[in-house]
N, C-alpha and C positions, 0 to 999 in steps of 0.2 A: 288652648294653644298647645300645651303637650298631651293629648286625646291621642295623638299618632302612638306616642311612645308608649302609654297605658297598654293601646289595643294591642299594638307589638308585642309586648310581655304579658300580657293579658290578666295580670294581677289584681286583683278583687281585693279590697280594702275591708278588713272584718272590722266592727266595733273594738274599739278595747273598752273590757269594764272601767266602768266610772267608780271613780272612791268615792266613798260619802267623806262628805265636806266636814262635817263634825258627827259628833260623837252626842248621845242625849245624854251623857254626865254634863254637869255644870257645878259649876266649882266658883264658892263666895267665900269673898275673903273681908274680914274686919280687921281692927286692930290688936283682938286677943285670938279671934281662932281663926279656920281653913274649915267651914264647910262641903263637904261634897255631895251632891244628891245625885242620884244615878232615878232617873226616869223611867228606863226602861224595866231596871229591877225594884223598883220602888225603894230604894235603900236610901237610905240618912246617913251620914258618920261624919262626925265633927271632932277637929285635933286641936288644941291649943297651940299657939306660937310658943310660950313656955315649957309645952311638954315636947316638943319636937328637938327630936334625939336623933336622925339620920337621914338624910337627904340621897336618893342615888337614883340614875334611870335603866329601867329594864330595855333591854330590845330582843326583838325576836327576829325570826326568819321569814313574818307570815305579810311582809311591803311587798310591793308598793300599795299593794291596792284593800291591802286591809291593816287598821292600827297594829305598828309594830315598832313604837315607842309608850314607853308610859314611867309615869315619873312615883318612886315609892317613897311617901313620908312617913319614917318608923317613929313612933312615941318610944321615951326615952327608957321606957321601962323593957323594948325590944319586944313586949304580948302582942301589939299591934301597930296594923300601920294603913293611914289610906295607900290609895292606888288607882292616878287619875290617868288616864289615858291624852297624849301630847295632843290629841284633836279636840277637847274637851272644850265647853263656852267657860269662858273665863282662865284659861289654862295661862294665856299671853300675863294676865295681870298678876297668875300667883309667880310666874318667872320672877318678873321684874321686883316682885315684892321679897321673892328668897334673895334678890342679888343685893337688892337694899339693907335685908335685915339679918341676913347671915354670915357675920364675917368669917372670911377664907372659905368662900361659896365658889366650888371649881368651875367656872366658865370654860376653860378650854376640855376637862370630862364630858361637859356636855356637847360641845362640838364633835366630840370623838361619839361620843354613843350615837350621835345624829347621822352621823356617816358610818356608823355599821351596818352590817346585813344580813348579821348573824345572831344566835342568842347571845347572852352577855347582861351583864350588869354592872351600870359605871358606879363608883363613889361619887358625890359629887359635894356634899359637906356633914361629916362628920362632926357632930356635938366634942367640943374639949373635955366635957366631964363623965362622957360615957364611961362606966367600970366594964 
């Protein structure tokens, strides 16, 4: 129906790249720890619920069309931390399980890091007993 107006303007529709849907990290969670296995680079790293010492999410500049959220859980010791990427299989379940089991777990930090576009790094729950 609108074929006229195309040929008119003679405007060629290019593909735009496609994002991949997920991520081959996968992220399992129990009642004591947060494992992550990363597929691609054959890595294992597992953190305990007890040892987790800081919650924040990274963002970059490199969206829409490649991950440029990912979420940092520091051990409480601050030597280490995972680092799963927001497109991750299982990432939805570790959300809902920080918002259950971490109180004064910033939900509106992570709205704001979701609508950045820039690098950055939000807080989103700081441990009370971190020195």
């Amino acid at each position: 129906m609108l074929n006229w107006l195309s040929k008119l303007f003679g405007r060629r529709h290019e593909a735009l790249p496609q994002r991949r849907v997920t991520s081959p990290v996968h992220v399992v969670l129990d009642d004591k720890t947060i494992t992550v296995d990363d597929g691609a680079a054959g890595a294992r790293a597992t953190l305990a619920w007890a040892d987790l010492g800081n919650v924040s999410v990274l963002t970059t500049d490199a969206g829409p069309f490649e991950t440029d959220l990912f979420w940092i859980l520091a051990h409480r010791d601050g030597r280490h931390a995972l680092t799963i990427p927001m497109d991750a299989n299982g990432e939805h379940a570790l959300l809902v399980a920080m918002q259950a089991r971490l109180p004064g777990f910033d939900n509106m930090a992570v709205v704001e890091a979701m609508s950045s576009t820039s690098n950055g790094e939000f807080q989103v729950w700081p441990a009370a007993e971190i020195a």
